[in-house]
TIVO-2410 file (N, C-alpha, C; in nm, 3 decimals):
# residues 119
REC num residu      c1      c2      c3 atome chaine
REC   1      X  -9.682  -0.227   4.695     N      A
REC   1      X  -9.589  -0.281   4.791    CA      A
REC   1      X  -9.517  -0.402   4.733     C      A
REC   2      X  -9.564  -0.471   4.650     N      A
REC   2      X  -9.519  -0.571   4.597    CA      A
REC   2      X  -9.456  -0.541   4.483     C      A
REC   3      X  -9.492  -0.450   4.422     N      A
REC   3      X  -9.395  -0.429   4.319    CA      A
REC   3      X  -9.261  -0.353   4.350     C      A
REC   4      X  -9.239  -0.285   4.452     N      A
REC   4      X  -9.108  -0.227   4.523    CA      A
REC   4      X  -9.057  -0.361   4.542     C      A
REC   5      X  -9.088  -0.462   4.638     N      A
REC   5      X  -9.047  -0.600   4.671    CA      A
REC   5      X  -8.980  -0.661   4.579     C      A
REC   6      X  -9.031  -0.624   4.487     N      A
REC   6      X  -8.979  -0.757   4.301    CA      A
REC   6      X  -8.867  -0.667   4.261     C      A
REC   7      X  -8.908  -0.522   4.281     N      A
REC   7      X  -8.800  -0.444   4.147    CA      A
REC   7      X  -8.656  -0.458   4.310     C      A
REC   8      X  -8.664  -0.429   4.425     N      A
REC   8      X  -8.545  -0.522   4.547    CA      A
REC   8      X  -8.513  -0.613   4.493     C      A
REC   9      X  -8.572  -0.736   4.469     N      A
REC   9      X  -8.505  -0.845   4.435    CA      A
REC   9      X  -8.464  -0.815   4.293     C      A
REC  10      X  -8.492  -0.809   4.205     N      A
REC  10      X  -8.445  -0.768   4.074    CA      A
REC  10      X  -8.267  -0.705   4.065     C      A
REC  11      X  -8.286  -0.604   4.137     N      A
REC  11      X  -8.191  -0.527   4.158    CA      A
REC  11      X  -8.067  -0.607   4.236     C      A
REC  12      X  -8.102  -0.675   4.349     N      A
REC  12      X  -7.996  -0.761   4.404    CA      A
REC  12      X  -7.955  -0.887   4.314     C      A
REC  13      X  -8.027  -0.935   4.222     N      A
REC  13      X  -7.976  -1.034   4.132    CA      A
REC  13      X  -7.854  -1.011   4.081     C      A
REC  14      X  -7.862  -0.887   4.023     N      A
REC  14      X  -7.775  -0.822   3.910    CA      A
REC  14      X  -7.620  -0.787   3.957     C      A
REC  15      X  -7.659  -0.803   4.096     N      A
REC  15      X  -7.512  -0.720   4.160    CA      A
REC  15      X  -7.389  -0.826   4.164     C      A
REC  16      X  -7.287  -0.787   4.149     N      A
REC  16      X  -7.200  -0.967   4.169    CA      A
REC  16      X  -7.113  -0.947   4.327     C      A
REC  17      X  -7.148  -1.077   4.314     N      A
REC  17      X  -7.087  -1.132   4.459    CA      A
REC  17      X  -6.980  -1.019   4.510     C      A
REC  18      X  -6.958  -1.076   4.652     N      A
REC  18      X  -6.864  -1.023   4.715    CA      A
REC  18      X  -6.684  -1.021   4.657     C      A
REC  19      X  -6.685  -1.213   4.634     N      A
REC  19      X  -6.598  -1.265   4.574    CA      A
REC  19      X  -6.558  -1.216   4.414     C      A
REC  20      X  -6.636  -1.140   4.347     N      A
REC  20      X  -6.597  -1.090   4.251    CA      A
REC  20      X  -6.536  -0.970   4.255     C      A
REC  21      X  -6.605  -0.908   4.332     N      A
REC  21      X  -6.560  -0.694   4.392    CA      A
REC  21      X  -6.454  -0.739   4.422     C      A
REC  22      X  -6.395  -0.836   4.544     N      A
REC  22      X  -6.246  -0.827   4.542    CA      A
REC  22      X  -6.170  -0.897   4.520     C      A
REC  23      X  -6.199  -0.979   4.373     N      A
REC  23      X  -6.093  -1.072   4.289    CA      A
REC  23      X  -6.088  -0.881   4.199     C      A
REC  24      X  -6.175  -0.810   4.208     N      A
REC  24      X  -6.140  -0.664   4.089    CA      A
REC  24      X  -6.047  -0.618   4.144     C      A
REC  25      X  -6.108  -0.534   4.284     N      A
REC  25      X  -6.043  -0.442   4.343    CA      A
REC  25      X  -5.904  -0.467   4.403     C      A
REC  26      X  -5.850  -0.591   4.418     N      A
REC  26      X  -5.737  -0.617   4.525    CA      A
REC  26      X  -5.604  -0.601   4.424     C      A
REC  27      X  -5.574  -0.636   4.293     N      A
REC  27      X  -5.515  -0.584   4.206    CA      A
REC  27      X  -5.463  -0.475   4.169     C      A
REC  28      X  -5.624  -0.372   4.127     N      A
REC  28      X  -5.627  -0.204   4.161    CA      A
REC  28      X  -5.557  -0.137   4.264     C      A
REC  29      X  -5.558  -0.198   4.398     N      A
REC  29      X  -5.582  -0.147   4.500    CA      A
REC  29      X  -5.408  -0.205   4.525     C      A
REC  30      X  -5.364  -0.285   4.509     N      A
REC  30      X  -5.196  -0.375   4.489    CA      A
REC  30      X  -5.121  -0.274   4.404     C      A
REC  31      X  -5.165  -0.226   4.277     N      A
REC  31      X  -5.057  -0.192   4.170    CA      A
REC  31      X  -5.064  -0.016   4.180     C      A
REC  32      X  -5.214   0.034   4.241     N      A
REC  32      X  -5.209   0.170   4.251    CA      A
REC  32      X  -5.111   0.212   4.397     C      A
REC  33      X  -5.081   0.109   4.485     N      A
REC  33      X  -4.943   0.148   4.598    CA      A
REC  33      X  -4.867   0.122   4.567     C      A
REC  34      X  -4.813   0.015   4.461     N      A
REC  34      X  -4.725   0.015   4.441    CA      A
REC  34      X  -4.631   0.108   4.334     C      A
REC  35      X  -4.706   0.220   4.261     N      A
REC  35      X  -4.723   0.334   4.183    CA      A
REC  35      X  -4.682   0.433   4.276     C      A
REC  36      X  -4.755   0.476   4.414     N      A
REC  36      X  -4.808   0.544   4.475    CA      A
REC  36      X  -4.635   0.546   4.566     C      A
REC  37      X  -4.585   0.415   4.614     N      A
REC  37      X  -4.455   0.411   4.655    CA      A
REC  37      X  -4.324   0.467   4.560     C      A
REC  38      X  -4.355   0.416   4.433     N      A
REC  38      X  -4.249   0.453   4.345    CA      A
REC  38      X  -4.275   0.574   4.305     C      A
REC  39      X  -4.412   0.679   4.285     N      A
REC  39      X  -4.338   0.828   4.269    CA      A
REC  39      X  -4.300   0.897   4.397     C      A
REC  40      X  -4.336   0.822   4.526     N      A
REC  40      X  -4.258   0.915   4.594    CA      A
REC  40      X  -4.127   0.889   4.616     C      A
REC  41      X  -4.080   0.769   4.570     N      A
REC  41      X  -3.914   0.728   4.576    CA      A
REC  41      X  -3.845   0.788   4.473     C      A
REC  42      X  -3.924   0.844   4.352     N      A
REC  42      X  -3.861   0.953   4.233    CA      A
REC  42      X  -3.904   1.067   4.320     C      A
REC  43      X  -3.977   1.105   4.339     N      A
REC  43      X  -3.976   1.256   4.403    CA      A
REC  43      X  -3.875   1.273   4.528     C      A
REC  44      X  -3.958   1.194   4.620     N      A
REC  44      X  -3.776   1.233   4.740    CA      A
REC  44      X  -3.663   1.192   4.699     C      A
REC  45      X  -3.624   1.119   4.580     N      A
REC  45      X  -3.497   1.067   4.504    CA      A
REC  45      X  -3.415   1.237   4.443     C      A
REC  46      X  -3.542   1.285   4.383     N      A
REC  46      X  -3.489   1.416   4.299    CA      A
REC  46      X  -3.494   1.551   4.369     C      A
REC  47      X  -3.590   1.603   4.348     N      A
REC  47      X  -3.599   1.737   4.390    CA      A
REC  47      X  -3.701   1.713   4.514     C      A
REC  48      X  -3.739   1.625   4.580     N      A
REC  48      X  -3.771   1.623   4.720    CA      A
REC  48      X  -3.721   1.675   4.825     C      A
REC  49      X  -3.633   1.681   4.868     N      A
REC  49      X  -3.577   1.762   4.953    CA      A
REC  49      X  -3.587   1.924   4.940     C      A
REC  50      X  -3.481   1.918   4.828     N      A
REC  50      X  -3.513   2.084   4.770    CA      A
REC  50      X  -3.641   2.158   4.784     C      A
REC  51      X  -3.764   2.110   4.779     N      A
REC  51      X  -3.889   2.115   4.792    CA      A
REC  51      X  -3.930   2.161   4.906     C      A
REC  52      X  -3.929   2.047   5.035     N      A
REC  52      X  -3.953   2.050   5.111    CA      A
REC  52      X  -3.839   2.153   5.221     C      A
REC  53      X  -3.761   2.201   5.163     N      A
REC  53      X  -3.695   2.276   5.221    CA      A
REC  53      X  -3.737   2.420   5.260     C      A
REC  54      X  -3.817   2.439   5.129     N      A
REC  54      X  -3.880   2.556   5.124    CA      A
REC  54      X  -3.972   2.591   5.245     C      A
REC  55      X  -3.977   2.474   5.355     N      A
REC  55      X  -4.119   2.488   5.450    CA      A
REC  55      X  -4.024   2.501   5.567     C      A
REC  56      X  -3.836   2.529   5.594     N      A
REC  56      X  -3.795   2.583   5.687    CA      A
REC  56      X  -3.702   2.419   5.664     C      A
REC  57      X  -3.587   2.445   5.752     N      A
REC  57      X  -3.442   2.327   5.777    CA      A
REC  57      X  -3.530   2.251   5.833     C      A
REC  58      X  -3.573   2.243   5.998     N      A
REC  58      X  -3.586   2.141   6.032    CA      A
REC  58      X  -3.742   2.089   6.002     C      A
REC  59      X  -3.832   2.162   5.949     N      A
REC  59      X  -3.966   2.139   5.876    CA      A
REC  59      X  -3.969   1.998   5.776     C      A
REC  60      X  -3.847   2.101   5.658     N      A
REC  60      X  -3.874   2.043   5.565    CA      A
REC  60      X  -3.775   1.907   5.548     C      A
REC  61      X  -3.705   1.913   5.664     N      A
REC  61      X  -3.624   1.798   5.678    CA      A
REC  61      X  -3.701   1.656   5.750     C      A
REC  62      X  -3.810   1.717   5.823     N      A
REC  62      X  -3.862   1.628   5.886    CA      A
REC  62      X  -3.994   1.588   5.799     C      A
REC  63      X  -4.056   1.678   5.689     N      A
REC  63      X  -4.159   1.586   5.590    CA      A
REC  63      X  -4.092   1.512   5.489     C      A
REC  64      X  -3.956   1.559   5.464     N      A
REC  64      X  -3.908   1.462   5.379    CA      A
REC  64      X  -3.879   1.335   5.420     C      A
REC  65      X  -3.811   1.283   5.544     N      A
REC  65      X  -3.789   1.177   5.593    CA      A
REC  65      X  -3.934   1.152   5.592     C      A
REC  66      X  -4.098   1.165   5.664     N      A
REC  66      X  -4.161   1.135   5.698    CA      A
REC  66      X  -4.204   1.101   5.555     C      A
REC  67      X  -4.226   1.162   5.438     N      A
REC  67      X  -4.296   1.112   5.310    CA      A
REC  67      X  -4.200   0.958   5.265     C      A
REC  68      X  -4.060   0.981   5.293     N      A
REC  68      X  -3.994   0.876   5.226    CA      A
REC  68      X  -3.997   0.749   5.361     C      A
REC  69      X  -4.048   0.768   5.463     N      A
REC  69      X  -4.106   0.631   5.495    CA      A
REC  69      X  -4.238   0.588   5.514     C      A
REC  70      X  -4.314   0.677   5.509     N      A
REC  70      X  -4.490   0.663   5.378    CA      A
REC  70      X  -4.414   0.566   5.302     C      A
REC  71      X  -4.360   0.571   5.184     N      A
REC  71      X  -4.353   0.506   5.107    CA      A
REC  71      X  -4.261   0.351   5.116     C      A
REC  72      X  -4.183   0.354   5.236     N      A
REC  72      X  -4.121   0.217   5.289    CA      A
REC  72      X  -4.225   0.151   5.361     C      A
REC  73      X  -4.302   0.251   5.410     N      A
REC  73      X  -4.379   0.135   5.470    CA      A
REC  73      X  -4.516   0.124   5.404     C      A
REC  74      X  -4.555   0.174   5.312     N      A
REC  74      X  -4.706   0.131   5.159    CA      A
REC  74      X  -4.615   0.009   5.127     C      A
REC  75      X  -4.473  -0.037   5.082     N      A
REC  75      X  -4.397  -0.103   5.008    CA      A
REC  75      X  -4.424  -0.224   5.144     C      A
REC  76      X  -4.377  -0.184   5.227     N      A
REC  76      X  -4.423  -0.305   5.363    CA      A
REC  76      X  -4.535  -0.360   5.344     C      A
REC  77      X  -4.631  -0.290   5.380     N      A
REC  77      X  -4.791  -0.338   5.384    CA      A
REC  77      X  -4.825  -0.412   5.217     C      A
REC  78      X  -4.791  -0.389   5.134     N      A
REC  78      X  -4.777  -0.457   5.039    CA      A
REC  78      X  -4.731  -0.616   4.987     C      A
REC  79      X  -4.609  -0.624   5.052     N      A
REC  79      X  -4.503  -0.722   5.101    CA      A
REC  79      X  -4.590  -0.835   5.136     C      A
REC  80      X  -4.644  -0.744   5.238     N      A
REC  80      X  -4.717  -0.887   5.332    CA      A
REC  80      X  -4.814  -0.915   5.272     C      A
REC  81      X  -4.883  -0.829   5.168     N      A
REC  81      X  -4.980  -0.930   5.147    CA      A
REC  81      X  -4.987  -0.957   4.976     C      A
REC  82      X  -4.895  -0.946   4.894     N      A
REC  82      X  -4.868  -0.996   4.824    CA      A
REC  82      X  -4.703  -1.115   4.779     C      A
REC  83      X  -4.732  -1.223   4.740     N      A
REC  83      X  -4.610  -1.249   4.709    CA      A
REC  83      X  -4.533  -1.227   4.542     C      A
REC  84      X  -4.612  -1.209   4.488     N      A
REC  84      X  -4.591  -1.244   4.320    CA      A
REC  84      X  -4.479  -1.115   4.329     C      A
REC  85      X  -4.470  -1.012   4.329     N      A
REC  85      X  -4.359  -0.935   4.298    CA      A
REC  85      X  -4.290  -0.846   4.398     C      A
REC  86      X  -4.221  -0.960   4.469     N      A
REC  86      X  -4.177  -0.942   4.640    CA      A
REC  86      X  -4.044  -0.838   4.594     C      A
REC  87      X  -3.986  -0.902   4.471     N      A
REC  87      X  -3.807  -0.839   4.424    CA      A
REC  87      X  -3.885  -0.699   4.471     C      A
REC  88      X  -3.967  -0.625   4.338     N      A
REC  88      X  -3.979  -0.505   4.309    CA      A
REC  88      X  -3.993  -0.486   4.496     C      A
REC  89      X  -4.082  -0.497   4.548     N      A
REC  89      X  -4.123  -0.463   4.647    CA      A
REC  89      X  -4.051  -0.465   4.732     C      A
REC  90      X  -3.922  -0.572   4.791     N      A
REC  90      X  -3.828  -0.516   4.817    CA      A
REC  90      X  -3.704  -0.391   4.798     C      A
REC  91      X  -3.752  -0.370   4.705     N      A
REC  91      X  -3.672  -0.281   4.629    CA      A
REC  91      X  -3.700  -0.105   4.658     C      A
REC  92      X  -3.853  -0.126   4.646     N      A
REC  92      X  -3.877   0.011   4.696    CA      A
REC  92      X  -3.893   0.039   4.831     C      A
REC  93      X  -3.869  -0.095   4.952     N      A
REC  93      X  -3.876  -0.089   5.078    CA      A
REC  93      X  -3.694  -0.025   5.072     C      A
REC  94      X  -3.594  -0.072   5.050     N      A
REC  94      X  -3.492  -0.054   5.081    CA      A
REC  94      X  -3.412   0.073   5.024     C      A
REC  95      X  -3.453   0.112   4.878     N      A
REC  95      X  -3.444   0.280   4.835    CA      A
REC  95      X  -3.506   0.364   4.910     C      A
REC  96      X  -3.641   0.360   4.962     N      A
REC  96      X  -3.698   0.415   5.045    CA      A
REC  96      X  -3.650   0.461   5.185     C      A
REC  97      X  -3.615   0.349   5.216     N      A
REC  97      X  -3.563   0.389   5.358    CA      A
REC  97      X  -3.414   0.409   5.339     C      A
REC  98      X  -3.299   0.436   5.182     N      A
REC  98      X  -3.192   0.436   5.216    CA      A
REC  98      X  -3.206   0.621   5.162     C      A
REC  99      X  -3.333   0.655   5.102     N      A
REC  99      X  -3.398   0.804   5.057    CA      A
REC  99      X  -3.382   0.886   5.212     C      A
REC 100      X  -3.420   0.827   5.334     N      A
REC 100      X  -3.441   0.926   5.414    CA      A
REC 100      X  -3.329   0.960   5.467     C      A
REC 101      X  -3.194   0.861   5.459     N      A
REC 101      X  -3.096   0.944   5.508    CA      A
REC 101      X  -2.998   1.032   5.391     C      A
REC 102      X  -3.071   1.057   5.277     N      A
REC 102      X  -3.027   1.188   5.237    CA      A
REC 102      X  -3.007   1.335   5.297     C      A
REC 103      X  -3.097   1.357   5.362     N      A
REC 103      X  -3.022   1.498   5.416    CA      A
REC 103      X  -2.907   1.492   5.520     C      A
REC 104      X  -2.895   1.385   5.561     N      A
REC 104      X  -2.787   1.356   5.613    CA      A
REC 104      X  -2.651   1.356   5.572     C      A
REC 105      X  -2.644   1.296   5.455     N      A
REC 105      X  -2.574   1.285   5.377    CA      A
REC 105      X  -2.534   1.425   5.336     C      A
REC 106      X  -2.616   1.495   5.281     N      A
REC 106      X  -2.592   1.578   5.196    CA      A
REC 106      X  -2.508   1.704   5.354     C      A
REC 107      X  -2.590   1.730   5.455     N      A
REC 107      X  -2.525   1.786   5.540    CA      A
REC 107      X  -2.354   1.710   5.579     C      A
REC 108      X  -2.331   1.626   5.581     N      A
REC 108      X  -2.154   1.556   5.589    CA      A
REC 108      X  -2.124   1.608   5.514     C      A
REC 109      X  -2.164   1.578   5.341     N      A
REC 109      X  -2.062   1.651   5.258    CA      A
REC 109      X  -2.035   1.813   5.250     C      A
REC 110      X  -2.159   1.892   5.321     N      A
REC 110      X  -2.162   1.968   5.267    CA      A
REC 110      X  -2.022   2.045   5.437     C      A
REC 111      X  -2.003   1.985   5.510     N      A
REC 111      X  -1.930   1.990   5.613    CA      A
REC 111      X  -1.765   1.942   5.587     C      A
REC 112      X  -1.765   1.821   5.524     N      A
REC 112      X  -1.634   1.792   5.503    CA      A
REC 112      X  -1.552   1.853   5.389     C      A
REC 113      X  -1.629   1.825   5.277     N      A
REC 113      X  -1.629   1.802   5.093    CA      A
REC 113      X  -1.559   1.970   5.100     C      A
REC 114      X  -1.718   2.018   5.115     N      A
REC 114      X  -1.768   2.147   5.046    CA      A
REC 114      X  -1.651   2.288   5.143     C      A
REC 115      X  -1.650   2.210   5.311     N      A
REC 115      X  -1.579   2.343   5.367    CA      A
REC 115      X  -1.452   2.338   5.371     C      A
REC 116      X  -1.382   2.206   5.322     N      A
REC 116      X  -1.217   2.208   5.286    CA      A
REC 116      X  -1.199   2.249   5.185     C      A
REC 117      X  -1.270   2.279   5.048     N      A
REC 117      X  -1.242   2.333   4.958    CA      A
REC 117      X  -1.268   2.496   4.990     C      A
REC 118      X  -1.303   2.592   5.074     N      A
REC 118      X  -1.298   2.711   5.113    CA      A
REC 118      X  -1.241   2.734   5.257     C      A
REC 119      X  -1.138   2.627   5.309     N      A
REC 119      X  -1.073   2.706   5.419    CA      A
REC 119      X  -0.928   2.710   5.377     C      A
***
């Protein structure tokens, strides 16, 4: 019984503080959303839409807007709690949310642009 007791304490010596796990993790956990925001601002930037199209018009119109403000708002929650690289982070808040009115876009032109050149 006492030797379970010693090899407990033994074992809790070794472990590091609280204050160390998240001077590690809060970094990790900072630069992997801020990763996590920027490929989906290249993916709904590029062939995102196209993609998501494949799951029906108003389907895939509505996960695309919904993924590209996932990623305005990871870029939010970020914001607030970091200051050191607010630019970048503004940056992918405001591509982000200027990403979801692409299909919008692309439906005007494809109304004005695209049907005066065939009437």
């Amino acid at each position: 019984m006492k030797i379970e007791n010693t090899s407990i304490i033994i074992q809790e010596k070794y472990l590091p503080s609280k204050e160390t796990v998240i001077a590690i993790v809060k970094p990790i956990l900072f630069y992997l959303g801020m990763l996590m925001s920027f490929i989906i601002l290249i993916f709904n930037g590029t062939i995102g839409y196209f993609v998501f199209l494949t799951f029906g018009q108003l389907e895939g119109t509505f996960f695309y807007c919904f993924t590209s403000a996932i990623g305005a708002g990871l870029a939010t929650l970020l914001l607030v709690k970091g200051k050191k690289h607010s630019f970048y982070l503004k940056f992918l808040i405001l591509t982000n949310f200027l990403v979801i009115f692409h299909p919008t876009t692309m439906r005007i032109i494809e109304r004005t642009v695209i049907d005066s050149f065939f009437t």
